[in-house]
C-alpha positions in Angstrom: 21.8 -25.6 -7.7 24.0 -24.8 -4.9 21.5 -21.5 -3.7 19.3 -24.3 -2.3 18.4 -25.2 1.4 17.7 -27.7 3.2 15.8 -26.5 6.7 14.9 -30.1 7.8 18.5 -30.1 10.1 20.6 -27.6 11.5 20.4 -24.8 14.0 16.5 -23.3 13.5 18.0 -19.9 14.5 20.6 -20.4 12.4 18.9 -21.2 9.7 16.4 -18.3 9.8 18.7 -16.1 10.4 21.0 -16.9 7.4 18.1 -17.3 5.3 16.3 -13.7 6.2 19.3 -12.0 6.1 19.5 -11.7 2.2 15.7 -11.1 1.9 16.2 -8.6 4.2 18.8 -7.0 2.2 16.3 -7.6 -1.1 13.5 -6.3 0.8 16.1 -3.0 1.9 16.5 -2.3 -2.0 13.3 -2.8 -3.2 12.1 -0.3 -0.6 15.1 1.7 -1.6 14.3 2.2 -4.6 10.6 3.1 -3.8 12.5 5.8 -1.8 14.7 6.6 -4.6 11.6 7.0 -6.6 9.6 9.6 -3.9 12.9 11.2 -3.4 13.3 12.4 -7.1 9.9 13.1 -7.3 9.9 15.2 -4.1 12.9 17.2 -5.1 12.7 16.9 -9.1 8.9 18.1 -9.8 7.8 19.1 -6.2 6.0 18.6 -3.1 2.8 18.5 -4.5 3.9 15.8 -6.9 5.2 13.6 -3.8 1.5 14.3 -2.3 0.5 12.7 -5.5 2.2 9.6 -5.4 1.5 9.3 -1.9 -2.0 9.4 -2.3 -2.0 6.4 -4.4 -0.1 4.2 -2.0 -3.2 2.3 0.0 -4.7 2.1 -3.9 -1.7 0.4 -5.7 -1.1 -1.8 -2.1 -4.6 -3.5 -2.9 -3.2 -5.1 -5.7 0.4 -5.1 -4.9 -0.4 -7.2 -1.7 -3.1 -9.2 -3.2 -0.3 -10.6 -5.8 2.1 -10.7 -3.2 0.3 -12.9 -0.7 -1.4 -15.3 -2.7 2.2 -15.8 -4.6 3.4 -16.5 -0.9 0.6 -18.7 -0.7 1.5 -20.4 -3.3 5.1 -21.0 -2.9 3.6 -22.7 0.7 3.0 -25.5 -1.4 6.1 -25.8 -3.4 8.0 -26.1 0.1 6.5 -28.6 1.3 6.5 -30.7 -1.7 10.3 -30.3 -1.9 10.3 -30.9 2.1 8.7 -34.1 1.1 10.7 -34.9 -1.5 7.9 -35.4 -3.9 9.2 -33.8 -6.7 6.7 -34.3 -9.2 3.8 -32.5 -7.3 6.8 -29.7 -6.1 6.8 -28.7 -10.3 3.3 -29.5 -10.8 2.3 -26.9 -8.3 5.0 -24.3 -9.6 3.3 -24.5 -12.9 0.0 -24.0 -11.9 1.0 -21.3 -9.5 2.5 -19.4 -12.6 -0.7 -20.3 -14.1 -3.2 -18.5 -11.6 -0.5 -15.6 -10.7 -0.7 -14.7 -14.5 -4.5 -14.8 -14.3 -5.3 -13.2 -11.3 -2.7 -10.2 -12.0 -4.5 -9.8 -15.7 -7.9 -9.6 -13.7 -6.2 -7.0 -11.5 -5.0 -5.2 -14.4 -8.8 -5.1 -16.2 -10.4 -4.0 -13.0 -7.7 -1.2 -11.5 -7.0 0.3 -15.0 -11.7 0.9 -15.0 -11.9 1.8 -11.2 -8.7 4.4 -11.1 -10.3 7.8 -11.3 -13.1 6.7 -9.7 -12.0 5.7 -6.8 -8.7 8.7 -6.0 -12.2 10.4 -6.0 -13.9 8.9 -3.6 -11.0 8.9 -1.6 -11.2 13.1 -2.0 -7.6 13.3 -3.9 -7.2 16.6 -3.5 -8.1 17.9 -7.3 -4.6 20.0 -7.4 -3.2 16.3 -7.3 -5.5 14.6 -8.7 -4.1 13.8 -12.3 -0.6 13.4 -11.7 -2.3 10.6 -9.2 -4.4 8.7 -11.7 -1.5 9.1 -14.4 0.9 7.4 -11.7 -1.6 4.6 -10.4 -2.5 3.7 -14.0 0.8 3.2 -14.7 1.1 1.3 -11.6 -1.5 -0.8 -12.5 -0.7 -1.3 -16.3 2.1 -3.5 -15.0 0.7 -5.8 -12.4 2.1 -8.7 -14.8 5.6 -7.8 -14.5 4.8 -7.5 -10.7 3.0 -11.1 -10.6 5.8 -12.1 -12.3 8.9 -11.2 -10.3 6.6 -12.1 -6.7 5.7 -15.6 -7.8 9.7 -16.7 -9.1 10.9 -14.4 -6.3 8.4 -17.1 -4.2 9.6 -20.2 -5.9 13.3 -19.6 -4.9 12.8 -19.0 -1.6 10.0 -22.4 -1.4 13.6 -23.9 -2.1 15.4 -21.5 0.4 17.6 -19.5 -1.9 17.2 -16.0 -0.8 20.4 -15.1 -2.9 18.4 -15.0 -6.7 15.4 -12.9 -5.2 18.8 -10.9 -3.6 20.4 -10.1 -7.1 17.6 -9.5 -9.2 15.9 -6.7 -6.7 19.6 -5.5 -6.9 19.2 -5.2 -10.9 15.8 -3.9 -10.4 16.9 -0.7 -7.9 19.9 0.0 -10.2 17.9 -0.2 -13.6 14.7 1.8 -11.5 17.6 4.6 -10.2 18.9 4.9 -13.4 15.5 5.3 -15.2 14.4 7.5 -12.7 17.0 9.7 -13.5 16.4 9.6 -17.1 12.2 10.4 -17.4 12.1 12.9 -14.5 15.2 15.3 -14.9 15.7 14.5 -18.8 12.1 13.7 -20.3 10.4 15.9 -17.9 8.1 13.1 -17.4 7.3 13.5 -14.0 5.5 11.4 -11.7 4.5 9.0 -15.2 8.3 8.9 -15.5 8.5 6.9 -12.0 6.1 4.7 -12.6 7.8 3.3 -16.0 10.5 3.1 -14.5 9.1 1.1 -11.8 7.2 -1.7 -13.9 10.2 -1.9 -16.0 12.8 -2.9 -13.1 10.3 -4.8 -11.6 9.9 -7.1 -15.5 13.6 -7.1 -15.3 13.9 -8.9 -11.7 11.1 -11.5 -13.1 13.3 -12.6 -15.9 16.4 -13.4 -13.8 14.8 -14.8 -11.2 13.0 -17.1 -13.4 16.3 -17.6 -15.4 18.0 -18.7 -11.8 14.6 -21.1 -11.7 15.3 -23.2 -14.8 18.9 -24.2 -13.4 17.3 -25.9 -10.3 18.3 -29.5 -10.5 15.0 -30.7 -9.2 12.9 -28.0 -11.3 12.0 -29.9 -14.4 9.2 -28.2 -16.3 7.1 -29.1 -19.5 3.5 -29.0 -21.6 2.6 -31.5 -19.1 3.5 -29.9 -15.9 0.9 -26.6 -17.1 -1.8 -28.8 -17.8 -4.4 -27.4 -15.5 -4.8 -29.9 -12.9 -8.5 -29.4 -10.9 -7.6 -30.6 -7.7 -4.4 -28.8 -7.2 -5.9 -25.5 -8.5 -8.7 -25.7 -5.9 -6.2 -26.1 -3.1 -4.2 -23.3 -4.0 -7.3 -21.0 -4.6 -8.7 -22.5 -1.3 -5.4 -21.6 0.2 -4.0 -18.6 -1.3 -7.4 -16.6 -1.5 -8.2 -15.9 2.4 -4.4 -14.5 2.3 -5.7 -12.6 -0.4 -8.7 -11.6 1.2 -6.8 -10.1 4.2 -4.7 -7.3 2.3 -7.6 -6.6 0.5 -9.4 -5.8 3.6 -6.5 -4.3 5.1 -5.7 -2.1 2.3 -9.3 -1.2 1.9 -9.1 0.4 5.8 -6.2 1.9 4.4 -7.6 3.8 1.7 -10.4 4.8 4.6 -7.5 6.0 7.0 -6.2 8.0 3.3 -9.8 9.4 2.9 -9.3 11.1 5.7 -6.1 11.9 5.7 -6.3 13.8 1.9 -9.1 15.9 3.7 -6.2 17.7 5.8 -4.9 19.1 2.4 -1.6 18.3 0.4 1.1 19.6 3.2 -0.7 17.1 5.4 -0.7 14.3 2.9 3.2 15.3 1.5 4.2 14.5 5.2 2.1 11.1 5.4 3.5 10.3 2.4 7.0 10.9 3.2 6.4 8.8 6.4 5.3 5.7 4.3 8.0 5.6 2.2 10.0 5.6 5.1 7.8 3.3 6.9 8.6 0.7 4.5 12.1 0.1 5.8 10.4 -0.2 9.2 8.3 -3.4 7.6 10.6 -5.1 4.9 12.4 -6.9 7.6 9.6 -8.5 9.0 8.2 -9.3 5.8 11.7 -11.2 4.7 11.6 -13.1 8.5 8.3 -14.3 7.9 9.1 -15.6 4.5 12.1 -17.3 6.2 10.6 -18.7 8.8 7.8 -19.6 6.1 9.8 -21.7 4.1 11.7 -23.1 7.8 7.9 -24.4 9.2 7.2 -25.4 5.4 9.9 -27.5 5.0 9.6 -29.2 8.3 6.0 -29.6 8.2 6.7 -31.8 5.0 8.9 -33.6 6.4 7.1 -34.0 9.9 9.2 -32.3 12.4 7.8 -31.4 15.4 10.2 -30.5 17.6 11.6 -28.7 15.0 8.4 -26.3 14.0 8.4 -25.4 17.9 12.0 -25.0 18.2 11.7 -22.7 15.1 8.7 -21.0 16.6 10.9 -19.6 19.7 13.4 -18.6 17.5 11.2 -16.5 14.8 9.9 -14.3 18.6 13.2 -13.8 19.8 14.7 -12.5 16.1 11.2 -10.4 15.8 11.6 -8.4 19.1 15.5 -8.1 18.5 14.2 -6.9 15.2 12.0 -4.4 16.2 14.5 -3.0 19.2 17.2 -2.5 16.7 15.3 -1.2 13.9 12.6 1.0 16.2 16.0 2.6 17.8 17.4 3.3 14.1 15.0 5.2 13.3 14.8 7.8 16.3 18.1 8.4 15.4 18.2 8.8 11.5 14.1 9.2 10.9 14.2 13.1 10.3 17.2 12.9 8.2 15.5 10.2 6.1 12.2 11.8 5.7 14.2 15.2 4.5 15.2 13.2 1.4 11.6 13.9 0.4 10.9 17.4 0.9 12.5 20.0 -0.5 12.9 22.2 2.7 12.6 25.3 0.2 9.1 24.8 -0.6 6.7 26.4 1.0 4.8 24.5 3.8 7.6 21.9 3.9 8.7 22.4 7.3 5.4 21.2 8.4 5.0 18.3 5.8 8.2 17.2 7.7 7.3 17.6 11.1 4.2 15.5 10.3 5.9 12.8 8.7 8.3 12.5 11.9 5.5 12.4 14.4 4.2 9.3 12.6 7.2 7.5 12.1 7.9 7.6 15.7 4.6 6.9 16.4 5.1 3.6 14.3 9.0 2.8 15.4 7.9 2.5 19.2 5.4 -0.1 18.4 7.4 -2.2 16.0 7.3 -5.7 18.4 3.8 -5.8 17.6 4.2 -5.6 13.9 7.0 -8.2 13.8 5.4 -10.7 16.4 1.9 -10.4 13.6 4.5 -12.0 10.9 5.9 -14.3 13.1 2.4 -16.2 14.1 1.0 -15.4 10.8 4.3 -17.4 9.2 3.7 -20.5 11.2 0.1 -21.2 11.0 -0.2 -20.6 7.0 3.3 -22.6 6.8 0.9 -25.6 8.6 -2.1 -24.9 5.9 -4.1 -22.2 7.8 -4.9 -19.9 6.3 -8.3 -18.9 7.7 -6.8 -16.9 11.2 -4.6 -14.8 8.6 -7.7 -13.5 6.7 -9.6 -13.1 10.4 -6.7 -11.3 11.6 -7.1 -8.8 8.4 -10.3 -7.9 9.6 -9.4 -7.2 13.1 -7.1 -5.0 11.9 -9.5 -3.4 9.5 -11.6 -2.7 12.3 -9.6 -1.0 14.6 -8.2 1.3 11.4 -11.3 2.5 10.6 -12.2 3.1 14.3 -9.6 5.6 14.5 -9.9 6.9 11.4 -13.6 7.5 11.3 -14.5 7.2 14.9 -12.1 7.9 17.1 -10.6 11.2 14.6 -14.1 12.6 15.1 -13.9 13.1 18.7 -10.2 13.3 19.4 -9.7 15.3 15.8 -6.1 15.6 13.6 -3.6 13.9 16.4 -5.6 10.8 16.8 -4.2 9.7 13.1 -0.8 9.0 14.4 -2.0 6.3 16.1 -4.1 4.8 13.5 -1.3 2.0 12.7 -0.4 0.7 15.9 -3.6 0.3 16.6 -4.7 -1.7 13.8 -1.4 -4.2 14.1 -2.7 -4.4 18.3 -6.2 -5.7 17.1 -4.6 -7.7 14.4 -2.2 -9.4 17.0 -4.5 -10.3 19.6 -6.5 -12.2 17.2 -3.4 -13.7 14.9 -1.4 -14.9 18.2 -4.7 -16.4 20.1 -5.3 -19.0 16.9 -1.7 -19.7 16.7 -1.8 -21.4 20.7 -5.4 -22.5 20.3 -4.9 -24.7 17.1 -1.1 -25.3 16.8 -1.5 -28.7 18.4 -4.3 -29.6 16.2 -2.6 -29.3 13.4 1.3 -30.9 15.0 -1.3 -33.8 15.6 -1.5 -34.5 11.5 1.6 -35.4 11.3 2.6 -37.1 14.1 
């Protein structure tokens, strides 16, 4: 298939450039649509109901980022085979990937769908927003599948570094998630439910042409024997993939402490933090789509044993982070209020301070973007060499220093200290993350030299 890259020559910067730049513009319309979907709900049903999605957001991101990691994981493996050229254990590996993705998102489903109400109330939801959240996170949950689905193929192509397919079908996805959007809210009168449908269903959408654009890889040749659960391979990706795992879940956990306490300032508080992460993901998806790039670039040359190559690929993943970050961070000063008005009806009551909160935390967040994008670039080289370990470390780091602010720091410093919650976390996450990258990078060059 001519979507397919070979990283193992050519200009690294280059290379991960070309290669980010349509996950970047995947990543832009997935969060797009996320945007689209807080928008409507913001303006169609009301600030409350925005509150109410929002609320939800550190919940749902426990699973979300479980399936997405461990699918990244995963797709670790299926780079390196093809970097090797060992094409056998490249589709072996894919179909036990599929295999524990399917699993492990059914799991996911069981256990969310039981612990929903339960925990929104731990969290202190605050009960005027407290069903419209559980109706919306259920939903949420209901289709992890479709999620684990669309994450592992979207993870496969870009093992083989075609960023295009993961491109086109997140493209589908927005449009088809716009359209039904439309439809349950403003026709239906579904409300926040609506969103969430329409959510699961673009998302099962993007799985199937992705995995459509999977079967038409020359090398990709899957059959009964290929998902015949092999031991020893499962092990390693479960060995692999769950301290990746392990890290959102930790992270996310320190997120839903950071929520606990924001839900206690009331819903104009929470409508502008809410407003602020929707936004915030268009701060993050590019360094999310460099890191897979420069995943699959270390992948690839790690299989085939390329030093020089790795560090060479290194320097250039820093320098296209901070440019990254200076670009994007600027952006935002310039276009964040407009952006976070999409979500607040300024007619509403309270909604002039939901928005002024939202823009003090974006801000807050924009200047201190290097640090966020320099996490993804050590993180991407040291799983990309089969560590995993310093990733899951890193999680708790940044767990830490979350929960400091949060439940420390907010005690004595009170309501302004929680603009700086994030920045603080991704500091105590990079200190540790970039540390392990210089202390064991040669140990691990040194396997395959």
């Amino acid at each position: 298939m001519g979507r397919i890259k070979d990283m193992t020559s050519g200009n690294p910067t280059k290379l991960i450039l070309q290669f980010a730049l349509p996950l970047i513009v995947a990543n832009l319309g997935q969060q797009l649509y996320m945007i689209a979907d807080a928008a409507i709900v913001g303006r169609g049903v009301g600030v409350k109901a925005l509150a109410a999605v929002g609320a939800t957001d550190w919940s749902y991101w426990v699973i979300l980022w479980t399936i997405t990691t461990m699918t990244q994981g995963f797709g670790t493996f299926v780079s390196r085979y093809f970097g090797e050229r060992d094409y056998d254990k490249m589709n072996k590996s894919i179909a036990m990937s599929c295999l524990l993705s399917g699993v492990i998102a059914v799991i996911l489903s069981v256990v969310g769908l039981v612990l929903t109400r339960p925990v929104l109330e731990l969290l202190k939801t605050p009960a005027d927003i407290l069903d419209d959240s559980v109706d919306y996170l259920s939903t949420m949950i209901a289709g992890s599948l479709a999620v684990a689905g669309y994450n592992m193929t979207a993870s496969i192509l870009r093992a083989f570094g075609d960023g295009r397919s993961p491109l086109m079908g997140m493209i589908i996805a927005a449009a088809l998630n716009i359209g039904l959007d439309l439809v349950t809210v403003f026709v239906f009168h579904w409300g926040v439910f609506g969103t969430a449908v329409a959510s699961v269903t673009a998302q099962l959408v993007a799985f199937i042409y992705c995995f459509r654009r999977i079967l038409k890889v020359e090398q990709v040749v899957l059959n009964k024997a290929s998902f015949r659960p092999d031991g020893q391979m499962l092990r390693e990706l479960m060995a692999f993939g769950l301290p990746l795992a392990l890290q959102y879940v930790v992270i996310n956990i320190s997120g839903m402490i950071l929520q606990s306490t924001v839900n206690l300032q009331g819903s104009i508080f929470v409508a502008g933090y809410t407003a602020n992460n929707k936004v915030y993901g268009l701060l993050e998806c590019s360094a999310i789509s460099l890191g897979f790039a420069a995943t699959t670039f270390f992948s690839q040359n790690y299989g085939a044993k390329k030093i020089h190559r790795i560090r060479a690929g290194m320097r250039s993943t820093i320098g296209i982070g901070i440019g990254m970050a200076l670009v994007i961070g600027g952006l935002m000063a310039v276009c964040g209020r407009g952006l976070l008005s999409l979500f607040i009806d300024s007619t509403e009551v309270g909604s002039g301070d939901a928005l002024t909160i939202g823009y003090r935390y974006l801000m807050t967040m924009s200047a201190s973007l290097i640090i966020l994008y320099l996490i993804y670039a050590y993180r991407s080289a040291l799983q990309s060499m089969g560590s995993s370990l310093p990733s899951m470390i890193s999680g708790f780091t940044e767990c830490g220093a979350r929960v400091l602010v949060a439940k420390g720091l907010f005690l004595w410093l009170g309501q302004e200290v929680l603009f700086f919650a994030e920045p603080a976390a991704w500091l105590g996450s990079l200190v540790f993350i970039m540390g392990s990258y210089y202390v064991l990078r040669d140990r691990y060059l040194a396997k395959i030299a």
